[in-house]
Each structure stands twice: as C-alpha cells, then as structure tokens.
C-alpha positions in Angstrom: 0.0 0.0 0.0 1.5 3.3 -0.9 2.3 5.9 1.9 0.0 8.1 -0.1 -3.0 5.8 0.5 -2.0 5.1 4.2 -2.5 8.7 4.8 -5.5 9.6 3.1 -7.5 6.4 4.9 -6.4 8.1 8.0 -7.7 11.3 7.4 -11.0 10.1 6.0 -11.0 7.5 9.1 -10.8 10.2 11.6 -13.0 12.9 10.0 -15.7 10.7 10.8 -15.3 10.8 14.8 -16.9 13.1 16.9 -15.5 15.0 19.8 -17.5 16.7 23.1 -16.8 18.5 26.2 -14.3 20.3 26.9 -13.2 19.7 23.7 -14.3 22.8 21.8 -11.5 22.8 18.8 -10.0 20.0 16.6 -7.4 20.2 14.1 -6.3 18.0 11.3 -2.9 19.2 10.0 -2.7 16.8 7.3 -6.0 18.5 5.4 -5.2 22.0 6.0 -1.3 21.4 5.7 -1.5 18.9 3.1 0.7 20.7 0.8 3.9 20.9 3.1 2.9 17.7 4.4 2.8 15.9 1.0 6.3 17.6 0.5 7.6 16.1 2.9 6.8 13.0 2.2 7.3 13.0 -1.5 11.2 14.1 -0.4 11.5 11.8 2.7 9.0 9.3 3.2 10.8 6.4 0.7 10.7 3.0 2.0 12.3 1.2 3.7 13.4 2.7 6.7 15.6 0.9 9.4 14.3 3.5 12.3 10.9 5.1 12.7 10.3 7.9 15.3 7.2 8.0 16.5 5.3 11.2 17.9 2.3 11.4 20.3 0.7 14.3 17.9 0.7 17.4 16.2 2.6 20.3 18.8 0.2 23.9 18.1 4.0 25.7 16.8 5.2 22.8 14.6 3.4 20.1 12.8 0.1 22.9 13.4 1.7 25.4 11.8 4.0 23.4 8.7 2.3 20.1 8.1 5.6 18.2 9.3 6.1 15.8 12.6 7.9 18.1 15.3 7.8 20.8 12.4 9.3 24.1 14.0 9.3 26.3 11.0 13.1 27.4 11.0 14.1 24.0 10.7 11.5 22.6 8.3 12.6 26.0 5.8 16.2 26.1 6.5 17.3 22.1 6.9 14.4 20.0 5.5 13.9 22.7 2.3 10.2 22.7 3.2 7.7 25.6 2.2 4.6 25.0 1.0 0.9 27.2 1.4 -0.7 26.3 4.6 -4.7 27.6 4.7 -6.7 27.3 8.0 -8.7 25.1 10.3 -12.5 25.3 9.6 -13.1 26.2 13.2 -10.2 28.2 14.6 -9.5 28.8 18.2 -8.2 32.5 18.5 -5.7 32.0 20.7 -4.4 28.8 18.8 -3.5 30.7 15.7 -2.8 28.8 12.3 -0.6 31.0 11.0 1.9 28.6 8.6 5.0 29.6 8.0 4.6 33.1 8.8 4.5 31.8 12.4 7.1 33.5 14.6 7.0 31.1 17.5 9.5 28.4 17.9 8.3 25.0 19.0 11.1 23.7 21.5 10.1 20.0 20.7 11.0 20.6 17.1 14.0 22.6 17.5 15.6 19.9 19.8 14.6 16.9 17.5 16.0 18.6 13.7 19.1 20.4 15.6 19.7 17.1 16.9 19.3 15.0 13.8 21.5 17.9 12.5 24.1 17.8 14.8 24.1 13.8 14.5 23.7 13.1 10.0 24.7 16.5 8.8 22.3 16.5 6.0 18.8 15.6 5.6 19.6 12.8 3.3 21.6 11.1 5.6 19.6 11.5 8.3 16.3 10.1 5.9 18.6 7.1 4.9 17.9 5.5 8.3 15.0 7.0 9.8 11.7 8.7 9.5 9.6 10.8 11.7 5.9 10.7 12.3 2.7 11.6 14.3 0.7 8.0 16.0 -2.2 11.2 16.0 -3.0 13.4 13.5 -5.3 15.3 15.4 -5.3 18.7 18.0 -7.5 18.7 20.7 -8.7 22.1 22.1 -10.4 23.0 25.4 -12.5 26.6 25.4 -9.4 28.1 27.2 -6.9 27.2 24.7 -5.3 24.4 26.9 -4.3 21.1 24.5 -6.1 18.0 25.2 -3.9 15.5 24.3 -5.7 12.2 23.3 -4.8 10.1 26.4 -6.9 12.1 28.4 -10.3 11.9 25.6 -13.1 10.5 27.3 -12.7 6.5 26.5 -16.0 6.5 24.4 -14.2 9.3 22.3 -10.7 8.0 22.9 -10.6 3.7 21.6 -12.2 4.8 18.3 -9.6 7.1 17.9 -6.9 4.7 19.3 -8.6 2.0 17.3 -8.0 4.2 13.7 -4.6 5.2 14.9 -3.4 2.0 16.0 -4.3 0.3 12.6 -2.4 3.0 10.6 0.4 2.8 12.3 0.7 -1.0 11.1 0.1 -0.1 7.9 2.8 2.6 8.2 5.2 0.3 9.7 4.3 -2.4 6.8 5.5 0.7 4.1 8.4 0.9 6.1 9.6 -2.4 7.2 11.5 -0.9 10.1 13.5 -2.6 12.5 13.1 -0.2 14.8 10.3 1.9 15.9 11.4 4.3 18.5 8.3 6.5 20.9 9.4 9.8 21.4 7.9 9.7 24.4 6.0 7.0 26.9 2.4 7.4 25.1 3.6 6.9 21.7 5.8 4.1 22.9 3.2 2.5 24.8 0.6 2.7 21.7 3.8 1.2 19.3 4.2 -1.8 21.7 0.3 -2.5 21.3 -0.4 -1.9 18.0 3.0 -3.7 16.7 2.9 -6.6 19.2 2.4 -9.5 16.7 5.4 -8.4 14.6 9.1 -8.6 14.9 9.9 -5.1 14.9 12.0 -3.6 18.0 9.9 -1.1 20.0 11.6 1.5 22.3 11.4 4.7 23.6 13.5 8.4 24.2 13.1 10.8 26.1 10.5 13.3 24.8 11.8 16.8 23.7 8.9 19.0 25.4 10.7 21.4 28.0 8.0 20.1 30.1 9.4 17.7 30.9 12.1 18.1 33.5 14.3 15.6 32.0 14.3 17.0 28.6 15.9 20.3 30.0 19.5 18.7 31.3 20.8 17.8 28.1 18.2 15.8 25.8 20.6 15.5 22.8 23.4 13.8 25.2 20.3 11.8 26.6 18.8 10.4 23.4 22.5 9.6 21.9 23.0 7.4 25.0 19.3 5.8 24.5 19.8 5.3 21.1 23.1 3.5 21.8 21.6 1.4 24.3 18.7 0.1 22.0 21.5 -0.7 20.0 20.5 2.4 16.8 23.9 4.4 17.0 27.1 3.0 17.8 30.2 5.0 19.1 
C-alpha cells in the first residue's frame, strides 16, 4: 500500500469521529497542511526505513503550523527545504493561531529533535537514509481556554475509536516501512507502538521526549537520546 494511500485512509477514518466536552477545537494538519505535508513525504518518506520515530501528535507551533512531525518552521525551511501554502482550520481557536510559516513562534520540541538529527547526519539525506519521523495522532485537541487536550486524556468512548484508527495506521505505516526499529518519542507513543506492533518482529523502544515540560528534557536531551539510542543498539560510538 502506498504511503499516499496510508495517509488519506487516515484522514477520512478520523473525519468521521466526533469530539465533546471540553473539547471545543480540533485540528487536522494533514487537510489544512496537506501541501507541506505531502512535500515532505514525496522528499522523505521512501521506504524502507531501518528506524521510525514515533510522535504522540501534532505540537500547536510545529506540525500545526508546517504540516511536518515536530515541524518548527526554521528547521522545516532552513534544513528539511520545506515551504509550502498552509490555509486554516474550519473552526479556529483565536488563541491557537494557524498561521503557517509566517509563524514566529518556535516549537522547543522541534527545535531539539531537527538540531539534533542535524548535529548527529549532517544532511537531511543522511539523516532520511535510516530513519523517519511521524505523528501515532494526527489530530489537535482544544479546550474553550486554549489548553491542548492530548488524546490520552479523551473521554474512552471518544478515545478507543480514535486509538482504534490510529493503532491500525500505524501497522500499515510500519508495513510501508519495514522498520527494525520503531522508536516513541515519548511513553504514550511508545506504549501505543508496543500495542499496535505486538504481533510483529519489529523492536519497540522509547527516548526521552523533547517538550521542556518535561524536566528531564531540560538537562541535556541530545546527550540523553544519543546514550538511549546507543543502548537500543541504533547508534554506535
């Protein structure tokens, strides 16, 4: 099944679900970012791939904003030679801005994740020889206030369809890929991989997440994911 095809079941799959209270916003990237988003895969989503890293979902000032997993906009324009049009959300939340690539806030999550891949391969194409990087969720969950809902914390009614949807494309996805590896950035995403992927033979592990929410994150990440990555056994020294 072509990536292509993956990606477009998803999106119908999960414009058919239904979200309530306090959900009041929901945004789909990969319809109103398609263009950047189809960039980037045209450019860096060629099978196989010995590692995929796997994100929870979209972050509001990077995949949001650009159409690209962990997309902060300096990185996606200046490393991964991304610009595309971005148009808006049906239903926008006005403190939630869509603003594409015009955006002028940095998503930390981003930043960390490209500077280190960066720092690590050099060039894109090195980097996309071995790996690829992806959302388990498509979707943006929005209370009235603003706050992101992240979809661990959907009511369950709303939450195993979703899962359900999610779970499936991400075995179709890994099918495309053939990875040895697939690598959570981050427990959720690491927890859904192990469940979803658990009649394969792939490798399922997890790094730290990026967020400088979390405390961890914020005493070195890029020394901390090198030394997880060596101990899963993806870079050597």
């Amino acid at each position: 099944m072509a990536f292509e095809t993956i990606i477009a079941k998803l999106v119908k799959a999960v414009s058919a679900l239904s979200f309530s209270l306090p959900v009041t916003h929901v945004y789909n990237p990969l319809v109103y970012a398609r263009a950047p988003h189809e960039h980037y895969l045209k450019r860096y989503g060629r099978a196989p791939r010995e590692v995929l890293l796997l994100g929870m979902n979209p972050g509001p000032w990077g995949m949001v904003q650009t159409g690209v997993p962990f997309g902060e906009v300096a990185a996606v324009t200046e490393w991964l030679g991304i610009r595309a049009p971005v148009n808006q959300p049906a239903s926008m939340h006005p403190r939630r801005p869509v603003e594409g690539f015009a955006c002028k806030r940095s998503e930390v999550s981003g930043r960390r994740l490209w500077g280190w891949a960066k720092k690590e391969f050099n060039t894109p194409d090195l980097f996309f020889s071995r790996f690829f990087v992806a959302n388990y969720c498509p979707l943006v969950f929005m209370a009235e206030s603003g706050k992101n809902i992240t979809p661990n914390h959907l009511p369950k009614s709303e939450r195993e369809p979703l899962l359900a949807i999610c779970d499936r494309a991400l075995r179709e996805t890994a099918a495309y890929f053939s990875p040895r590896y697939v690598i959570g950035i981050g427990e959720f995403a690491a927890q859904r991989a192990a469940i979803a992927l658990s009649d394969t033979k792939i490798t399922v592990g997890k790094i730290t997440h990026p967020s400088p929410a979390n405390p961890k994150a914020n005493r070195g990440w890029e020394k901390i994911i090198s030394e997880e990555f060596r101990a899963i056994g993806i870079i050597r020294d």
